[in-house]
C-alpha positions in Angstrom: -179.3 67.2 176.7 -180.9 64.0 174.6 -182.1 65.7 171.1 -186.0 64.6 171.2 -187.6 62.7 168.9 -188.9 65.6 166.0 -185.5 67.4 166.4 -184.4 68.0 162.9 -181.1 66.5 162.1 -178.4 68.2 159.5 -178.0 64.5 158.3 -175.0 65.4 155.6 -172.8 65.9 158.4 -172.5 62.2 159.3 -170.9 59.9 157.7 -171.7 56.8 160.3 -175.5 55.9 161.5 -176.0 53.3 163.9 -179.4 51.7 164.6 -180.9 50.2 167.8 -182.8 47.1 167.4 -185.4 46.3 169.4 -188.1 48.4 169.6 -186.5 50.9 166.8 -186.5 48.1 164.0 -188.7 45.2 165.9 -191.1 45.1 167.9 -191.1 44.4 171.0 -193.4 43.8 174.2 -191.9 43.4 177.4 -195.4 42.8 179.0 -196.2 39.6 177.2 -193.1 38.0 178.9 -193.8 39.7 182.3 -197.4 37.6 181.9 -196.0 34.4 180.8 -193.4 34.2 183.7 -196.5 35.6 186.4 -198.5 31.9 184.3 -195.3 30.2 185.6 -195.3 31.5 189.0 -192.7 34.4 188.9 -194.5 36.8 189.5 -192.0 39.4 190.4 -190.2 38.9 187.2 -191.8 42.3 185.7 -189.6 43.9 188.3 -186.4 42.4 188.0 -186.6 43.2 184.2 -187.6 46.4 182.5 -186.7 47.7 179.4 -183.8 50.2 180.3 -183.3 49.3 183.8 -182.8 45.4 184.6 -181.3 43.1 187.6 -177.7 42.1 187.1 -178.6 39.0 186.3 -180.1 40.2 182.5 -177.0 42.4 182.4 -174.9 39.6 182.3 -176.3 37.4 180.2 -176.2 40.7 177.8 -172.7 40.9 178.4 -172.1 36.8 177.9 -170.7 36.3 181.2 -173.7 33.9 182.0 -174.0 30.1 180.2 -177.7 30.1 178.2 -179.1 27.1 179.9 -177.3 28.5 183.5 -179.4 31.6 182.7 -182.9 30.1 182.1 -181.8 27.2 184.7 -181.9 30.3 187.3 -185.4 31.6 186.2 -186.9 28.2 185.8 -185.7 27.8 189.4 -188.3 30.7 190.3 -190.9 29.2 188.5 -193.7 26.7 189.3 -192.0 23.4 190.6 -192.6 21.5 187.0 -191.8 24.1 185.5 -189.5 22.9 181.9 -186.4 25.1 180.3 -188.7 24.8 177.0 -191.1 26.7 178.9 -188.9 29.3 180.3 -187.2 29.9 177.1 -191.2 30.2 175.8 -191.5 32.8 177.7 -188.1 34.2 177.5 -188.7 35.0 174.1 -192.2 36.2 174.3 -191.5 39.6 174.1 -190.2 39.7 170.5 -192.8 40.1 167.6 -191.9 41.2 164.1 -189.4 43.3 162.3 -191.3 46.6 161.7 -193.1 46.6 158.0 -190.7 49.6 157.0 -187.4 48.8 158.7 -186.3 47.3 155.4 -187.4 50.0 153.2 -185.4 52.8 155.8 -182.4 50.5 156.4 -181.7 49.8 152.5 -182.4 53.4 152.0 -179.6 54.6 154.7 -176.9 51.9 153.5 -176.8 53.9 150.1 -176.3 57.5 152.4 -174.1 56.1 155.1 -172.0 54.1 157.0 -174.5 51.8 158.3 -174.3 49.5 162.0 -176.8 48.0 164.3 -175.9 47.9 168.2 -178.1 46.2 170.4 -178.0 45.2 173.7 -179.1 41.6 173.7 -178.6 37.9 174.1 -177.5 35.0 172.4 -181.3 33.1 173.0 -183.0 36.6 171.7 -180.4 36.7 168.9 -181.5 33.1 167.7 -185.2 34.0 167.7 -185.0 36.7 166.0 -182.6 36.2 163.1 -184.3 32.9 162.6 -187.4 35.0 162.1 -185.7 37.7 159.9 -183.9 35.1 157.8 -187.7 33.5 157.1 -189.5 36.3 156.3 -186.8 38.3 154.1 -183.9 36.4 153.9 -180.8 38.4 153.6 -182.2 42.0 152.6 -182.2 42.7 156.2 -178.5 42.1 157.4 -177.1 42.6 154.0 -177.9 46.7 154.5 -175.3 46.6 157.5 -171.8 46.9 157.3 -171.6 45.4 160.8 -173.8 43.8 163.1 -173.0 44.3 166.8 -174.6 42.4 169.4 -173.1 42.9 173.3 -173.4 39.4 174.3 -170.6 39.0 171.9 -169.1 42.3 172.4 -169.0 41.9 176.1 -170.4 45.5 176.7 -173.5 46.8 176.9 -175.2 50.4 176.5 -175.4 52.7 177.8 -171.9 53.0 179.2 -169.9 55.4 177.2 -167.3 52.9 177.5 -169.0 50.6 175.1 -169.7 53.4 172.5 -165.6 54.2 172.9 -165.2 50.4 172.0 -166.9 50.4 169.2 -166.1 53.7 167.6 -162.6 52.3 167.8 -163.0 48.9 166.6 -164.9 49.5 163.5 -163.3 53.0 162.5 -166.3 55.2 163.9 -165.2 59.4 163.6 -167.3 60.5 167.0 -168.2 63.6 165.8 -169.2 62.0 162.5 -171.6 59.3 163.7 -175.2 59.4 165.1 -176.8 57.1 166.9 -181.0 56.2 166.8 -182.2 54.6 170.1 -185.0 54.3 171.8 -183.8 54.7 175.5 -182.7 57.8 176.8 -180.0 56.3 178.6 -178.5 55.1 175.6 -178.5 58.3 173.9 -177.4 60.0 177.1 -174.4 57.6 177.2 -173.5 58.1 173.1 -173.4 61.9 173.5 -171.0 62.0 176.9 -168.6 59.2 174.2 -168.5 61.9 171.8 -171.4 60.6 169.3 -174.6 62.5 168.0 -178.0 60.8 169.3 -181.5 61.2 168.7 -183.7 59.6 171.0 -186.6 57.6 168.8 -189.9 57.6 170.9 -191.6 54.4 169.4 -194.4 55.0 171.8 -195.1 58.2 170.0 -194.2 58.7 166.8 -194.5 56.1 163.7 -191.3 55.5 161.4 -192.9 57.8 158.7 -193.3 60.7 161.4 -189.9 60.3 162.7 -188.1 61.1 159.4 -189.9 63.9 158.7 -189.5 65.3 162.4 -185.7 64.8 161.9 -185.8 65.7 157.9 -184.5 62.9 156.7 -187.3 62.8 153.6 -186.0 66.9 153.2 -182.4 65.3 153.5 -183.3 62.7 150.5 -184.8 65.5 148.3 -182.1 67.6 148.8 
């Protein structure tokens, strides 16, 4: 079963920690792009892709088996006839906010503890927008704190297949039984555990940053 949210965690016995990204360090909000595609006539798009459980179509373009302008080519095409690429890509991107105010604070504290990685299932227009927005607003600090950045449209898997988390353990010297995951989908988590992993499910809804490490005793951890 997924460890919940205000689990405590015997952190000292890990040596790896990967990180989700959106949602866990940025925020994210999947409506505002479901209401800019419904102001460009697709209004079915809010079906087709929810965070967790998405049409093939978004699992490709994850995976980078799908050109970027083929991808927003095929959602323009369900759009209003006058619709531009600008616009879709607009919209596309819609959903992605702002780095959480005390990602950087956690992150640089955890790269002095552990083994630290991001994985995150995303895209190469998402990836842009974002680290164009990180680089801005703190420069390096951010992806300095990570040993590696993994992203699956360049891996070419996603999560939550166990599969992927097999991949990656192997590529960048992961011990299973020594690394935990943090996500905020309970697929993902699911999908670390049955690859051998530790994973703690991170309810953003929920619980704030500062109440999630001392659910998990990571501040006891610290003190110890």
């Amino acid at each position: 079963m997924p460890i919940t949210a205000l689990f405590p965690i015997d952190w000292q016995q890990y040596e790896h920690v990967v990180l989700d990204f959106g949602g866990v360090l940025y925020e994210i909000d999947h409506q505002l792009t479901s209401r800019a595609f419904a102001k460009l006539g697709f209004p079915q798009f809010e079906r087709e892709f929810r965070h967790g459980s998405q049409s093939r179509l978004f699992d490709a373009l994850e995976c980078g088996e799908i050109d970027n302008q083929d991808f927003l080519l095929q959602l323009c095409n369900q759009c209003n006839s006058g619709t531009s690429i600008a616009q879709v890509q607009e919209a596309w991107n819609a959903l992605l906010l702002r780095l959480r105010p005390e990602t950087t604070g956690w992150i640089q504290s955890l790269e002095k503890h552990f083994d630290l990685l991001l994985l995150s299932n995303t895209n190469a227009i998402h990836a842009a927008h974002f680290e164009q927005d990180i680089l801005r607003n703190r420069g390096r600090q951010f992806s300095s704190a990570f040993r590696q950045i993994i992203y699956s449209h360049r891996l070419g898997k996603r999560k939550p297949h166990p599969e992927t988390y097999v991949h990656v353990a192997k590529e960048y010297g992961l011990t299973p039984e020594r690394t935990l995951l943090i996500d905020d989908t309970k697929a993902n988590v699911e999908g670390a555990l049955e690859a051998g992993w530790s994973a703690v499910y991170f309810d953003v809804e929920a619980y704030s940053l500062k109440q999630f490490l001392l659910g998990t005793g990571y501040e006891d951890f610290l003190n110890g």
